[in-house]
Structures are given as C-alpha cells and as structure tokens.
C-alpha positions in Angstrom: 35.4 156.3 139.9 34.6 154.7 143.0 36.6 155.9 146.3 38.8 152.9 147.9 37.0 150.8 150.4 33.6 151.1 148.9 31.8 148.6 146.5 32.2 148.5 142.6 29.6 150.5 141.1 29.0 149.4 138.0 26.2 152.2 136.9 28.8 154.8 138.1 31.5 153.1 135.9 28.8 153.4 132.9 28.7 156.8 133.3 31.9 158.1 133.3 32.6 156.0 130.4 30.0 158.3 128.7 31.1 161.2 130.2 34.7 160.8 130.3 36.4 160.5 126.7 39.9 159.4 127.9 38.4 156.4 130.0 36.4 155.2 126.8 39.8 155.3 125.1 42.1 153.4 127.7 39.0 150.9 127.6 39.2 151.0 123.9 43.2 150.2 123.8 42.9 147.2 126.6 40.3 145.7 124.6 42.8 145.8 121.6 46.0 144.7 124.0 43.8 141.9 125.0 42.4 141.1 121.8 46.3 140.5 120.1 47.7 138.7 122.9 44.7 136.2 122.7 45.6 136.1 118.9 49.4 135.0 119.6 48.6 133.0 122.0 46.3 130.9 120.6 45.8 131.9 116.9 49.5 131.9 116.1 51.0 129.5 117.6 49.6 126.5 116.3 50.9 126.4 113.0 54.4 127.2 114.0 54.2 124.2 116.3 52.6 122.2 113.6 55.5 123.4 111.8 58.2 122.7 114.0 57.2 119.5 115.2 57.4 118.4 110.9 61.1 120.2 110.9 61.8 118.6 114.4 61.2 115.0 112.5 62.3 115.8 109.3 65.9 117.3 110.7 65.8 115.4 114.2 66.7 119.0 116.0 65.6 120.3 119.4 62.7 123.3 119.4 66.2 125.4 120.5 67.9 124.3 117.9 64.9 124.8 115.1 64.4 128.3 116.8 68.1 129.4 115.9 67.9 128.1 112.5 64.8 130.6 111.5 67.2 133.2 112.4 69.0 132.8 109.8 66.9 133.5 107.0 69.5 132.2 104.2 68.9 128.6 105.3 65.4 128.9 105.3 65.8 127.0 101.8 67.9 124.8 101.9 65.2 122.3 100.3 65.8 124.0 97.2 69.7 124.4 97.6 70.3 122.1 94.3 67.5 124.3 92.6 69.5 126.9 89.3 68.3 130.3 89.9 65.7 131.9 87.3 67.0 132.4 84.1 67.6 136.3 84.4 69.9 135.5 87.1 72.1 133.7 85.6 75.5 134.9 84.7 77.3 133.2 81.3 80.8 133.4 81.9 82.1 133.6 77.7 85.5 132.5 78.8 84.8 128.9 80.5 81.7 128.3 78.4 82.7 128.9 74.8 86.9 127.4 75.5 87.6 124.1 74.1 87.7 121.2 77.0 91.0 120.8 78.5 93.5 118.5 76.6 93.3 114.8 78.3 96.3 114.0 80.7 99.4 112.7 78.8 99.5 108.7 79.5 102.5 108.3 80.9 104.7 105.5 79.1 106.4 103.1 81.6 109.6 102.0 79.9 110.2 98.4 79.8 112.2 96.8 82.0 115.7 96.1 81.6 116.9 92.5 79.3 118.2 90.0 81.2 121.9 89.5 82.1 123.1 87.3 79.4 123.5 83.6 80.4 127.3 82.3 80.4 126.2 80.2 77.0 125.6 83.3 75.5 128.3 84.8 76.9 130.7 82.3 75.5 129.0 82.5 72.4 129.6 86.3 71.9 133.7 85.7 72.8 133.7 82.9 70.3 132.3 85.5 67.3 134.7 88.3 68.5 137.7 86.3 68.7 136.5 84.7 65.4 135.8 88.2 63.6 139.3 88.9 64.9 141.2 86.3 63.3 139.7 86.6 59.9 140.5 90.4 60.1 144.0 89.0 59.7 143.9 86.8 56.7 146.0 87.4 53.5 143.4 89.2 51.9 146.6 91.5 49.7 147.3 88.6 48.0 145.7 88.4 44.1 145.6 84.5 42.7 147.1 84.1 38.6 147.2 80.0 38.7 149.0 77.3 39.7 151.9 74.8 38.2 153.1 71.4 39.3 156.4 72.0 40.9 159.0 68.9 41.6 159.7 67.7 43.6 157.4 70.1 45.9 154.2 69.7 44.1 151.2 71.9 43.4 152.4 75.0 43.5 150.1 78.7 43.5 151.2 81.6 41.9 150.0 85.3 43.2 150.8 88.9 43.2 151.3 90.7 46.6 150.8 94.6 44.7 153.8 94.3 42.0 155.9 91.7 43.0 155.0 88.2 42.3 154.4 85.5 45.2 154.9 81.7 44.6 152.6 79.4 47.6 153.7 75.3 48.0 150.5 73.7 48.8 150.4 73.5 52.3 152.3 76.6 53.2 150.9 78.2 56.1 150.7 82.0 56.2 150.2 84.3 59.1 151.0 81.4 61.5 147.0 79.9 61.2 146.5 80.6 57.4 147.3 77.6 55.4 147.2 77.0 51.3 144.9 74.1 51.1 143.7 73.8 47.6 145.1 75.5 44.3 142.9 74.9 41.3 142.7 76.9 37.6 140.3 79.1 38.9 141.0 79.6 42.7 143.0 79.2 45.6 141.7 78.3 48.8 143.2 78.8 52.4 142.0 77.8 56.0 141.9 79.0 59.6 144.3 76.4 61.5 142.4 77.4 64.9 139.3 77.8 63.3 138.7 75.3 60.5 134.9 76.8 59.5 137.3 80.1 58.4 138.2 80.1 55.4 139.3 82.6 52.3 138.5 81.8 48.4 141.0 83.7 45.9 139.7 83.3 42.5 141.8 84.4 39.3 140.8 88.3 38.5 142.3 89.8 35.1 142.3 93.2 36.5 144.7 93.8 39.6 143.5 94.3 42.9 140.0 92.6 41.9 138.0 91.8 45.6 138.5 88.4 46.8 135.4 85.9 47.3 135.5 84.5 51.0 133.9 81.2 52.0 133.4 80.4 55.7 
C-alpha cells in the first residue's frame, strides 16, 4: 500500500494483490457485496413493482398499504379463498352428513277471527225460539186421548186419562191458561198455544196407556 499523500500506484496495488492473500480476499468479498446489491437493486425489484402496481389496481391500495399485506402470509391467497381444500384434507363430519335434514318449521295456524255480534233481528229471533221452546215445555203432554161424545147442552166433548183417573175436556176448554181444546175428532184431539197460535199438540187415541203423543206445530 501506498503511504498517504503520495499518488495511487496502481503496479504496486497489483503486487500486493499477488503477494498478499488477505487483500485478494477482501477484494474477492467487495466484488461479491457489490455484485448482490446491483442484483436487488436492479434485478429484483422490477417484478415486485410490476407486481405491486397490478395489486395497487386490482385492490386500489397504497405501496404502504400493499407492503403490510405481504406480511401476512395467510392473505396471500385470498384469490382462492372460495377454493375446497384437496381432498385428503378434508374432514367428513359422520354426524351432520349422514343425519336426516331438519323437520320444516311448524306453519303456524292463525285462528279465525271472532263472528260477528249478532244483529238485533237475530237477536229477537233467538228470544222468540227460547220463549217459544218455553211455552211448549208446558203443554199437557200427561194427558192420553180415548174419544169424544156429544154432550148437551155443552157440545163436543173429549174424553182422556190423566195416569188412572179419567179427564172429561168441553171443546174450547183452555188448559194451563194458553192451552185450549180446539178440535176432538174419533182419532185425535187437538189443542193450541193461545199466545202462540203456530204451537200446537196432536193427542191421537193409543190402546196401550202412556203411548207418546204426536205434536203438530
């Protein structure tokens, strides 16, 4: 080596590169320091900006922003995120796979709504068939018709049994206060609902006692 101050020498230089085996190696690694920085500077970098100006465009992300995605390595996919792992990967789980499908959901039923209040016709209506039912509840129905005879001076005159005792009916005789003796014929007796003239009760004769009477309304 030269001494400071003086010109370089470059003949000198060669020769202690012959003579000096640790020179020729610092050359040797300088030439290899020099040799990768020129390769990442200009052999490397070009693809990755080629690269990072596609993602920058694709994504719409900043070079700082791109640069802290490729450290995480896990997202370095994500075009294949929908993608099903190879076969062997796969885990079958026997329980979910091989049980029936869940039962549908019950459809609920909405009950239906509520009728109507009843009009004040039908209202009326439904008094009129209580009080009716009512009122033929109480007609003579004990009695049990035998005939009839022609009475003087009172007329046609029925004859019936109320259990054992015997009954004898004018024609017109009202029972009960609304149940009058309208007709007595060989065969039947016939009596009507005062305050309800479309009531009325048939007695027809019967041999055997206590026989069911035959009602006409």
């Amino acid at each position: 080596m030269s001494a400071p101050g003086r010109p370089f020498d470059l003949q000198a230089m060669g020769q202690e590169l012959k003579a000096n085996p640790k020179t020729q190696a610092a050359l040797v690694a300088f030439a290899l320091i020099l040799i990768y920085a020129l390769y990442t500077l200009f052999g490397s970098d070009a693809p990755r900006a080629r690269k990072a100006n596609e993602t920058h465009h694709t994504l719409g992300l900043d070079p700082r922003q791109l640069q802290g995605l490729r450290r995480l390595p896990d997202l370095a996919a994500l075009d294949r995120a929908g993608e099903l792992p190879p076969g062997a990967k796969l885990q079958r789980d026997l329980f979910m796979f091989e049980a029936p499908p869940p039962p549908p959901d019950k459809v609920k039923v909405k009950p239906p709504p509520p009728p109507p209040p009843p009009t004040p016709e039908e209202l009326e209506q439904q008094r009129q068939a209580q009080a009716k039912a009512a009122e033929y509840a109480g007609r003579p129905q004990e009695l049990r018709y035998l005939g009839y005879f022609q009475g003087s001076p009172s007329g046609m005159v029925g004859a019936f049994m109320k259990g054992e005792e015997p009954v004898t009916l004018v024609q017109g005789t009202l029972l009960r206060e609304r149940w009058k003796l309208i007709t007595v014929k060989d065969t039947r007796a016939e009596f009507q609902n005062t305050k309800y003239p479309d009531l009325r009760m048939v007695l027809e004769v019967r041999e055997a006692p206590g026989g069911p009477a035959v009602n006409q309304f």
